[in-house]
C-alpha positions as CSV (number, residue, x, y, z in Angstrom):
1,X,0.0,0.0,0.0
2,X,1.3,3.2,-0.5
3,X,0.6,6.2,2.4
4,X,0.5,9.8,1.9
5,X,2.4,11.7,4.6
6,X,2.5,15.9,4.9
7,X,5.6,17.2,5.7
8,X,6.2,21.2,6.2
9,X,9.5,22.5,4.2
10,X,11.3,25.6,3.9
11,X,9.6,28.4,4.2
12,X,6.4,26.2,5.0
13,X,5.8,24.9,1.7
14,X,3.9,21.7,2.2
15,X,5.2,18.5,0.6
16,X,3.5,15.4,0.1
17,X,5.6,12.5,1.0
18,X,4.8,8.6,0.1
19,X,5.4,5.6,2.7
20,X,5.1,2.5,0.5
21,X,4.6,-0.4,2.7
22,X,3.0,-3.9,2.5
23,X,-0.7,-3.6,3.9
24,X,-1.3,-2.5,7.1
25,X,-1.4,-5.5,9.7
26,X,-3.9,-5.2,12.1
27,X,-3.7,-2.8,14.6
28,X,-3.0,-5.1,17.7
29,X,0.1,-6.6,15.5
30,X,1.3,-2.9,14.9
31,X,4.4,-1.9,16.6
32,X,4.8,0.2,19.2
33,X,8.0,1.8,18.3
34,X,8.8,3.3,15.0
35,X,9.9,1.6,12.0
36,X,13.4,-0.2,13.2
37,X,14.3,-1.1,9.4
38,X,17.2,1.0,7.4
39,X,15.1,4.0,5.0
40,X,15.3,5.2,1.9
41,X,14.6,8.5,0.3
42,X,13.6,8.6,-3.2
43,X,14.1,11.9,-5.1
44,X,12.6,11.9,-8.5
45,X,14.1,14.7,-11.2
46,X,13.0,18.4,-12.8
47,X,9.4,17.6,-13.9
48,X,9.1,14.2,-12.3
49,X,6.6,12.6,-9.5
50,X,6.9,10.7,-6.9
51,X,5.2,7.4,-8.3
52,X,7.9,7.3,-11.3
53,X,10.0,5.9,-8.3
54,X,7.3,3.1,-7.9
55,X,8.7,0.2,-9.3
56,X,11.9,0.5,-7.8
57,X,10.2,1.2,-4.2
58,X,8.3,-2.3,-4.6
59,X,11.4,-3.9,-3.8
60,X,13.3,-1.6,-2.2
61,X,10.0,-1.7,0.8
62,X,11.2,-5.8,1.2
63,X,13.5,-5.1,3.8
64,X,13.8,-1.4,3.9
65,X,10.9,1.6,5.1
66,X,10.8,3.9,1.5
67,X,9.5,7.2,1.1
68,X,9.2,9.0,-2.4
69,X,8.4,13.0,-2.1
70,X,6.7,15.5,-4.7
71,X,9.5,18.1,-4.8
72,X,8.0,21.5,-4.5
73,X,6.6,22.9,-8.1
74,X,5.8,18.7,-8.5
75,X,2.9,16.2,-8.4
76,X,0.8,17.0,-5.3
77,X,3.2,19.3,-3.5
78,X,2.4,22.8,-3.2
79,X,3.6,25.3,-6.1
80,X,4.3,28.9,-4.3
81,X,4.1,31.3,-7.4
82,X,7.2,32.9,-6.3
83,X,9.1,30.0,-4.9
84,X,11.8,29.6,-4.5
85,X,13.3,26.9,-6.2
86,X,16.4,27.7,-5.7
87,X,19.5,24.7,-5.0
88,X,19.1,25.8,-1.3
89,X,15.3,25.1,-1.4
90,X,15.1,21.6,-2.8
91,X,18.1,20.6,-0.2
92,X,16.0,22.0,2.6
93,X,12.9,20.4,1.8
94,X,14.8,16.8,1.5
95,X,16.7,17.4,5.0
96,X,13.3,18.4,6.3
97,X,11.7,15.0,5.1
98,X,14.5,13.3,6.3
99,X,14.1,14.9,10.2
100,X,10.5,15.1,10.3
101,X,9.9,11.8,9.5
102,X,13.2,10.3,11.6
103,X,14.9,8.6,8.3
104,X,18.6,9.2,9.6
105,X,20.5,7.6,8.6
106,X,19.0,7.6,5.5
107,X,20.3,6.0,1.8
108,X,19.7,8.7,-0.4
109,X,18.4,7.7,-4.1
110,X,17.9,10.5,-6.5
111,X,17.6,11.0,-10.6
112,X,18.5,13.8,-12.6
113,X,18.2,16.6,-10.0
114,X,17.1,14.8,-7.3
115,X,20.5,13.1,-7.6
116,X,22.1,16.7,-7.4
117,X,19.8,17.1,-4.4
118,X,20.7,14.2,-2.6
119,X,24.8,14.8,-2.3
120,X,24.5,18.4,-1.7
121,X,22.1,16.7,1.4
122,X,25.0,14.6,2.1
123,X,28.0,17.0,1.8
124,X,26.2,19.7,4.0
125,X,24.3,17.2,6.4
126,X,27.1,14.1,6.6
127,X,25.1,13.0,9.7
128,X,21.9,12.5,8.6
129,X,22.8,10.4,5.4
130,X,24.2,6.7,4.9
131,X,24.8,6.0,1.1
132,X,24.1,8.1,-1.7
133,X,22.6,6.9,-5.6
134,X,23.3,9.2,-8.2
135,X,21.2,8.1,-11.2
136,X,22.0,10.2,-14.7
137,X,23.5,13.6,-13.1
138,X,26.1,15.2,-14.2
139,X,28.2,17.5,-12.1
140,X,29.6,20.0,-15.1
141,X,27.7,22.9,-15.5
142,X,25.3,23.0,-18.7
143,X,25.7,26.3,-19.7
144,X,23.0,29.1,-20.8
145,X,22.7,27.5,-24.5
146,X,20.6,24.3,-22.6
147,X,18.8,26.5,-20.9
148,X,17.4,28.4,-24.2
149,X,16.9,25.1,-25.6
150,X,14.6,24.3,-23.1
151,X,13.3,27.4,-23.1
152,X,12.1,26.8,-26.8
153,X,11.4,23.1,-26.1
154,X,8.3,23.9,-23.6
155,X,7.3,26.7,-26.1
156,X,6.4,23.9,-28.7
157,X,4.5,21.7,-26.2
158,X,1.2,21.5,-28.1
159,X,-1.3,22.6,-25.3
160,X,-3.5,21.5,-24.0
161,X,-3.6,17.7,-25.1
162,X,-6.8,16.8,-26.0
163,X,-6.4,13.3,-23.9
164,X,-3.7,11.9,-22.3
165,X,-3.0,9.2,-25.0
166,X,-2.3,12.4,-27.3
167,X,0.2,13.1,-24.8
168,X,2.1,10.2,-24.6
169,X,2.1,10.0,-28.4
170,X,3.4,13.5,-28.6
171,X,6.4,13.3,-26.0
172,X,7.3,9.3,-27.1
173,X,6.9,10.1,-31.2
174,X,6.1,13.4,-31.9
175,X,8.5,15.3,-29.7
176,X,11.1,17.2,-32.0
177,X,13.7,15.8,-29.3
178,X,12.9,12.4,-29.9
179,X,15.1,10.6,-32.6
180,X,13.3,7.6,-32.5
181,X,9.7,6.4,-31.0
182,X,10.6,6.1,-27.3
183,X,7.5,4.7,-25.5
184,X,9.1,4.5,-22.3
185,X,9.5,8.5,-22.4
186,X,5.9,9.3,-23.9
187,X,4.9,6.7,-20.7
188,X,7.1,9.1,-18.0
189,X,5.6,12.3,-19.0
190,X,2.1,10.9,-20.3
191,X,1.9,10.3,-15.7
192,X,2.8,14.5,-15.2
193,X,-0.2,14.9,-17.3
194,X,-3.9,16.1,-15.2
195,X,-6.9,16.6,-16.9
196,X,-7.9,20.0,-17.1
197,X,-11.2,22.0,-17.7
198,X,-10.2,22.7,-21.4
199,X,-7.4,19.2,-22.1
200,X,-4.5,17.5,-20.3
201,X,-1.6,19.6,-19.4
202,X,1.6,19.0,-17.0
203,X,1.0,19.1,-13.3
204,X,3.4,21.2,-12.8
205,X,4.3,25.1,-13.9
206,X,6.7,25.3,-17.3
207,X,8.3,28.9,-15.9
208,X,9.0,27.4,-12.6
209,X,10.6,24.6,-14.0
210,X,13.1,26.9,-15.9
211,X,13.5,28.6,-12.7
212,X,14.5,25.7,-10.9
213,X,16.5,24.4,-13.8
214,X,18.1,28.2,-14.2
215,X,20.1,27.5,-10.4
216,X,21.8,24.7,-11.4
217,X,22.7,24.5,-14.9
218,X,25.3,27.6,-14.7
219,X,27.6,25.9,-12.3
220,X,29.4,22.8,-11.5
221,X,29.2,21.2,-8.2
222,X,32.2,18.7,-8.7
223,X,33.2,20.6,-5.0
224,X,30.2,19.6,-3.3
225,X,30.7,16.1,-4.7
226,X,34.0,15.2,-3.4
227,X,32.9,16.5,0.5
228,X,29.9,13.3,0.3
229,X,32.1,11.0,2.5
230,X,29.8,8.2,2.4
231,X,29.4,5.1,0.2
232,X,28.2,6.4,-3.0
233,X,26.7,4.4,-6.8
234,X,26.9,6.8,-9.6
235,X,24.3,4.9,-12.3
236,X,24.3,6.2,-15.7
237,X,21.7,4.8,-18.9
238,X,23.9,3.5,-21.7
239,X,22.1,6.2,-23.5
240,X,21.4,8.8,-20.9
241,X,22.7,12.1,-20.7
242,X,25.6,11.2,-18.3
243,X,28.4,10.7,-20.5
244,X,31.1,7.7,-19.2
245,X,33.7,9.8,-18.8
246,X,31.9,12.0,-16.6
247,X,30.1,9.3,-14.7
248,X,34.0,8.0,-13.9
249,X,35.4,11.3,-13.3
250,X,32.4,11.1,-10.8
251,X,33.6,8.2,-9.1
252,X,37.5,9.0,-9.3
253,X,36.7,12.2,-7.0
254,X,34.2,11.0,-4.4
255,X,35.9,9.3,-1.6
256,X,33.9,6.2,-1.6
257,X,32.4,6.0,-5.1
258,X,31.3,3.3,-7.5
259,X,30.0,2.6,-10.7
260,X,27.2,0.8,-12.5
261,X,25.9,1.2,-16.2
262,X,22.2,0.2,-17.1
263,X,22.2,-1.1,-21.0
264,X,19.2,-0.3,-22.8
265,X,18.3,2.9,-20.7
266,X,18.6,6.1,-21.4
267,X,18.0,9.7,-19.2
268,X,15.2,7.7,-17.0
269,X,16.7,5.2,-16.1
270,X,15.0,4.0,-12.9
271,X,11.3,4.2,-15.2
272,X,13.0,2.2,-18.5
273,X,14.7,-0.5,-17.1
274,X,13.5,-0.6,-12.9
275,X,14.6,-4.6,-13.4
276,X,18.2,-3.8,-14.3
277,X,18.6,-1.0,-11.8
278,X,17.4,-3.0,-9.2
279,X,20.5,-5.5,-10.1
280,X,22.7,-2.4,-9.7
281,X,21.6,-1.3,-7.3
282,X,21.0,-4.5,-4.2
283,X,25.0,-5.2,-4.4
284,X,25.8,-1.6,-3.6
285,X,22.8,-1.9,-1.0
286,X,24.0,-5.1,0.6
287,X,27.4,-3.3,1.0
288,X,26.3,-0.6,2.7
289,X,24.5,-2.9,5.0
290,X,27.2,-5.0,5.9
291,X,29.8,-2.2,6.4
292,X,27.5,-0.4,9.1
């Protein structure tokens, strides 16, 4: 079953946070004392939700108590109209989560920039976090060119869908950026889609995602990087948009990094090929375990 939880952030912004757990037992079977088992924090990417983390929570909730969040300006969190979503903001909110809801030590897993998220978490909060999983982030800055492109990129989103079939056609077909019919991808954004008075369009706000974008594409964070201390898997999609030389730069300058590729997969790694990370990703889990 999967439980929603409200958790405040910074500056108050509410959050909705995800428990997903087998069913509830009955209540005299319930413990008394909080959940004793190791957590993890999942920390899904710029325009992502909270359920793209669901297959990978599944199995994750075995042996281990999982929460997934709705960043701010995402799925069911709040969106304040002037944020901020700022690099300081999103880091707040996830060490909030993390002390609100008693996590530490917590095993960080986070894609795109919730992987930026959670090892700035860990290098400025070393004691609230065990392991870190960086899935398809890279620490080099962008550059303003990527963020024009994406600029003109939401500009051609043809809005509102009229259903949200056209949508998944559009963004896993139709989509200018798409060199071939990606299904997977249509699939990823088709589940940001809500239906609308006049069509289907994206749960969250397109300026605010530029916003958020704008705070982390103009600089590295290769310092920030090095100072996570902790056991760290830096996962990159065959395809994704972590290059291999970056990924093992990556690992070179953390102090207890690793690696792990995903054939087959390409920026969303965790939603194309949850089977395959999962085998990347219980090795590096089982190592942390047994080193704690």
């Amino acid at each position: 079953m999967v439980q929603r939880i409200d958790v405040t952030g910074a500056d108050g912004v509410r959050l909705a946070a995800w428990e997903f757990r087998e069913a509830d037992p009955a209540p005299a079977a319930r413990p008394a004392s909080p959940d004793p088992r190791p957590a993890v924090l999942l920390l899904h990417g710029l325009m992502g939700r909270a359920f793209h983390w669901s297959g990978t929570a599944r199995w994750l909730g075995e042996h281990r108590r999982v929460i997934a969040v709705d960043q701010r300006g995402h799925g069911q969190s709040d969106r304040p109209p002037h944020g901020p979503y700022t690099r300081e903001a999103f880091v707040a909110d996830a060490e909030a989560v993390v002390e609100q809801l008693g996590l530490a030590p917590v095993t960080l897993i986070g894609h795109s920039m919730g992987a930026l998220t959670a090892w700035q978490l860990a290098a400025r909060r070393p004691d609230l976090v065990e392991a870190v999983v960086i899935c398809d982030m890279r620490a080099s800055a962008l550059g303003e060119a990527s963020q024009q492109e994406w600029a003109d990129w939401f500009h051609r989103w043809p809005l509102p869908f009229p259903t949200q079939d056209a949508a998944r056609r559009w963004f896993g077909e139709d989509d200018p950026r798409v060199e071939r019919p990606d299904p997977g991808r249509g699939a990823f954004f088709a589940e940001v889609m809500h239906e609308a008075p006049d069509g289907w369009r994206p749960l969250f706000s397109r300026r605010q995602m530029l916003t958020a974008r704008e705070t982390w594409v103009h600089d590295a964070h290769w310092e920030e990087l090095a100072q996570v201390r902790c056991p760290t898997l830096v996962v990159r999609g065959l395809d994704g948009e972590l290059g291999r030389a970056e990924a093992q730069e990556m690992v070179r300058v953390l102090p207890a990094g690793q690696y792990a590729e995903i054939p087959d997969a390409g920026h969303y790694v965790h939603y194309d090929q949850p089977a395959a990370l999962r085998a990347a990703l219980e090795p590096f889990l089982e190592g942390v375990k047994a080193g704690a």
